[in-house]
VOGU-3710 file (C-alpha; in Angstrom, 3 decimals, decimal comma):
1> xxxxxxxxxx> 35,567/-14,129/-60,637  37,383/-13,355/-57,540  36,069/-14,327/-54,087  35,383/-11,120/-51,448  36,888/-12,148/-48,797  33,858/-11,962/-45,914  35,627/-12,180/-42,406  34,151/-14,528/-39,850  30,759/-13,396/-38,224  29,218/-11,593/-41,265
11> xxxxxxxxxx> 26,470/-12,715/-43,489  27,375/-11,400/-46,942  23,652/-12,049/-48,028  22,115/-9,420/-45,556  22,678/-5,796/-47,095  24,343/-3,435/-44,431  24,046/0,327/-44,285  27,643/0,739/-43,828  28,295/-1,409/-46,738  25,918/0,262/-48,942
21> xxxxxxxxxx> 27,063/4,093/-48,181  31,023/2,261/-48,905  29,263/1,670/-52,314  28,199/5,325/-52,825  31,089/7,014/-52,068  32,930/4,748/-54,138  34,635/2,416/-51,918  35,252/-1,367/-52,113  34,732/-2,374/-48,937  30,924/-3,830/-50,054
31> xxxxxxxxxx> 29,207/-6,927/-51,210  27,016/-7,661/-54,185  23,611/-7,154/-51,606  24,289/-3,316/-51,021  25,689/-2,597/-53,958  22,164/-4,086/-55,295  20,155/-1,957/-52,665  22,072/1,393/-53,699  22,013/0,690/-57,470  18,168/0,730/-56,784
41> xxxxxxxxxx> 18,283/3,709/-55,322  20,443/5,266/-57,277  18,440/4,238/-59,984  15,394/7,305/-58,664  17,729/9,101/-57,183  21,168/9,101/-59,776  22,770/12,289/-58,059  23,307/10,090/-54,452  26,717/9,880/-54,299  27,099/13,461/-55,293
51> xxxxxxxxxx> 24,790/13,897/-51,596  26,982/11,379/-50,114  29,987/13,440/-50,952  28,241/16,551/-49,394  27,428/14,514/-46,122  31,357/13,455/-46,230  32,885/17,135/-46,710  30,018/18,245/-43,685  31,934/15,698/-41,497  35,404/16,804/-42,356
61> xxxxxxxxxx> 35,261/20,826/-42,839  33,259/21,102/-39,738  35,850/18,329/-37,562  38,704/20,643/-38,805  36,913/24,215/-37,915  36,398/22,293/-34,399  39,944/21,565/-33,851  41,375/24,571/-35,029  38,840/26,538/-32,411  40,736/24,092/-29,713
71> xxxxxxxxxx> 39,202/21,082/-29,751  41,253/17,846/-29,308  38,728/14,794/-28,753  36,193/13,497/-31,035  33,622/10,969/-30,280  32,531/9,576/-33,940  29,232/7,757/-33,113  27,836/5,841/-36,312  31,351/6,042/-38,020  30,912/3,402/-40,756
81> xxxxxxxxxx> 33,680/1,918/-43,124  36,384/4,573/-42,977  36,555/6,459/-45,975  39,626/8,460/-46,423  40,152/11,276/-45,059  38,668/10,489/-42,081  38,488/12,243/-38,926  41,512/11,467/-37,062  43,361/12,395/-40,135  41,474/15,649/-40,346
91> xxxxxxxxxx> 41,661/16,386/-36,546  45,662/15,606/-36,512  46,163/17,683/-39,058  45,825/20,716/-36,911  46,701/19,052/-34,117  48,708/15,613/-34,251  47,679/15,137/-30,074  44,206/14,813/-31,152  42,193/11,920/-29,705  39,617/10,407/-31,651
101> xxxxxxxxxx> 37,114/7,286/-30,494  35,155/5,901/-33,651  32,206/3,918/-32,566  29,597/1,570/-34,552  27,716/-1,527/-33,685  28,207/-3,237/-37,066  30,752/-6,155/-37,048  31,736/-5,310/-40,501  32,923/-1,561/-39,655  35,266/-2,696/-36,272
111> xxxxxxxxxx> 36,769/-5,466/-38,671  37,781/-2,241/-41,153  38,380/-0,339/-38,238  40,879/-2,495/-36,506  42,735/-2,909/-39,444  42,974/0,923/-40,498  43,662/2,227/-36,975  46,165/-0,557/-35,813  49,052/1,502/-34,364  47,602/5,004/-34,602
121> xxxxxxxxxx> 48,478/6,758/-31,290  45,218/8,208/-29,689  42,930/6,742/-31,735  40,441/3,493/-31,018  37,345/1,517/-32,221  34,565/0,590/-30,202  31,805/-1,630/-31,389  28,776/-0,289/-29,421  25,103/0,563/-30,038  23,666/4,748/-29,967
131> xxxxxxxxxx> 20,683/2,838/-28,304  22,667/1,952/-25,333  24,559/5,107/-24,227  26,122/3,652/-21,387  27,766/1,271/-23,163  29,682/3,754/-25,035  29,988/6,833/-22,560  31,589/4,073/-19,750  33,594/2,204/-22,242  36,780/1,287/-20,922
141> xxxxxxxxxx> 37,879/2,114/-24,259  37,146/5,815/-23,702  39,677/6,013/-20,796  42,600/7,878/-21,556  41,111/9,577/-24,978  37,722/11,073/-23,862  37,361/13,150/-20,772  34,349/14,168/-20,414  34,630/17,447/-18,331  36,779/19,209/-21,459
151> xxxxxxxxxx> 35,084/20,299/-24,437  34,809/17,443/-27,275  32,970/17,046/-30,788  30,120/14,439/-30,731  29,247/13,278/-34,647  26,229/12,007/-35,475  26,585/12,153/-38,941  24,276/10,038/-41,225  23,297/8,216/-38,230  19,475/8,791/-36,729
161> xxxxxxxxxx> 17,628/7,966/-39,844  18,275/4,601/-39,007  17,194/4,817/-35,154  13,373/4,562/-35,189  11,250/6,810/-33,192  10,298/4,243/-30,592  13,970/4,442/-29,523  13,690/8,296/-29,039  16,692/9,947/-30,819  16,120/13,360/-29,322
171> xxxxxxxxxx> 16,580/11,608/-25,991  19,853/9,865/-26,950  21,233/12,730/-27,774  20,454/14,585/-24,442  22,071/11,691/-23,231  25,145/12,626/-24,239  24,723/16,581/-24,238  24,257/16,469/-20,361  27,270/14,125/-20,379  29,080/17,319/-22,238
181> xxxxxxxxxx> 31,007/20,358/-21,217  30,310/23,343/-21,746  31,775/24,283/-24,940  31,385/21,018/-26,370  29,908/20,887/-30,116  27,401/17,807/-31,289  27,111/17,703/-35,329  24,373/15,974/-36,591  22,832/15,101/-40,366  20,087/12,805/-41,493
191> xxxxxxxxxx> 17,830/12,145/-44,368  15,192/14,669/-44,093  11,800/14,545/-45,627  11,258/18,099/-46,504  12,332/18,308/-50,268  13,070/14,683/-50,817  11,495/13,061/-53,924  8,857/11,053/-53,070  9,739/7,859/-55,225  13,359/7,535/-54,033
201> xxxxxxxxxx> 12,301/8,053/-50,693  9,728/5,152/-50,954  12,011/2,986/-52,657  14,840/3,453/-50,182  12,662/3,033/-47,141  11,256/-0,160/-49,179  14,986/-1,807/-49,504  15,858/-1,406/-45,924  12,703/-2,466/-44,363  14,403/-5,801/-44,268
211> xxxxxxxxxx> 17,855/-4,782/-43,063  18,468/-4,544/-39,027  18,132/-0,965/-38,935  15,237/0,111/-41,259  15,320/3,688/-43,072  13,553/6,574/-41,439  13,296/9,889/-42,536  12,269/12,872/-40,476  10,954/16,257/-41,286  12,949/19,447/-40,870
221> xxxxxxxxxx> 11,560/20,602/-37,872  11,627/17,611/-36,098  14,635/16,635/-36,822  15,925/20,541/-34,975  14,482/19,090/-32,299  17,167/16,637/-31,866  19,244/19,565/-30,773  17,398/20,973/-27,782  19,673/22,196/-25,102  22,310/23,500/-27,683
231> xxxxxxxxxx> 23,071/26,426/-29,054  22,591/25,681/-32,946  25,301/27,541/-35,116  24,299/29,541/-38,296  22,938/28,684/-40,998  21,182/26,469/-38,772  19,398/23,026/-39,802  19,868/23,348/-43,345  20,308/20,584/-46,546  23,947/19,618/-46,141
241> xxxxxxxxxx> 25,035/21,197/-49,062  23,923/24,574/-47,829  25,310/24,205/-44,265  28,766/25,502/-45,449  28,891/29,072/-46,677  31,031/27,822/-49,868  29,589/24,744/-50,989  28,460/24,553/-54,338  26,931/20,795/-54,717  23,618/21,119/-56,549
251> xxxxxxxxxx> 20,467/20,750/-55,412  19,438/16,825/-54,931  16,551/14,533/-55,485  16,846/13,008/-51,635  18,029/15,378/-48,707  20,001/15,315/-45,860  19,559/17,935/-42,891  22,466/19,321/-41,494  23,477/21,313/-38,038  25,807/21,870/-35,416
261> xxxx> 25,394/22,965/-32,062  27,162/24,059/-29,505  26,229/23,137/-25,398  26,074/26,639/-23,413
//
């Protein structure tokens, strides 16, 4: 069997949510822990990836209707392994000037990072934690490709289910909405406890109650809150698969909520 080659700093034997979603869109970039943890899953809940894909085109069709409204900076906050496409390749596809900051606090994710972005003009990796907004909005990383007083995209995509409450995700979020300009859009998505089955839920909140960022689903309604102070764009906080008007991914056993807004 070949080794996995596990760069230095990472414990292979602790599953990582990063890894794990690799793993369900079909990527390689994973070790035999998440792929464990999502075949569990996956197990209650066999149409995942096919949610996971839904998430993914959320990210991309909505980054693309953003930067062909005029839009040239994105903020990608929770970015995970890349997957390809990715955003800068979406964004610079309408408009190769396009700036794009990816941002996660798992080692892992700047290791695949650095390697993927190495010599792509306007686009960087930070390694920083949603829990500490500072640390990301004064970056010295952001200088040059993020100015704050021009409209940007904020993602949060697949991101607050695994910030707990006590860390008050509405409030980082406000945190960066009254760092915004007007104009600015914030998308955000999240697995959402309205709908979900309630085995594949349990199990999947079960398997990460070990991990460093535990699973942590949120209802419909509170999970709108999260975008107080913005205007929210139609169809509103919907499943993912029902926030584009031509999607036509089926119904799922888990499911994400979906939204963008847009600061006034």
């Amino acid at each position: 069997m070949t080794q996995e080659f596990v760069p230095p700093g990472i414990d292979p034997t602790v599953m990582s949510h990063a890894r794990a979603y690799d793993y369900v869109l079909g990527g390689k970039d994973n070790y035999a822990v998440d792929r464990e943890m999502a075949g569990a899953v996956m197990k209650l809940a066999p149409d995942l990836p096919v949610l996971g894909n839904a998430q993914r085109r959320f990210l991309l069709r909505v980054t693309r209707m953003c930067a062909e409204a005029g839009i040239d900076q994105f903020l990608d906050i929770g970015a995970g392994i890349p997957t390809r496409p990715n955003v800068h390749e979406s964004a610079k596809a309408v408009n190769p000037d396009a700036r794009v900051v990816y941002v996660d606090y798992d080692p892992i994710v700047a290791v695949h990072n650095g390697a993927l972005l190495a010599g792509v003009p306007g686009v960087t990796a930070l390694e920083a934690d949603v829990r500490e907004p500072d640390s990301i909005m004064e970056a010295p990383e952001l200088a040059g490709l993020i100015d704050w007083d021009r409209p940007l995209l904020v993602l949060f995509v697949g991101l607050f289910h695994l910030v707990g409450d006590a860390d008050d995700p509405a409030g980082l979020v406000a945190r960066f909405r009254d760092r915004m300009a007007p104009g600015g859009h914030m998308m955000l998505s999240q697995f959402c406890s309205d709908g979900s089955d309630p085995g594949a839920r349990a199990k999947l909140e079960e398997i990460s109650a070990g991990s460093p960022s535990p699973m942590c689903f949120r209802s419909r309604d509170r999970i709108a809150t999260f975008f107080d102070g913005f205007r929210v764009l139609d169809p509103g906080v919907v499943d993912v698969q029902d926030w584009w008007p031509d999607e036509s991914a089926p119904p799922t056993q888990l499911k994400v909520a979906a939204g963008v807004g847009v600061k006034p």
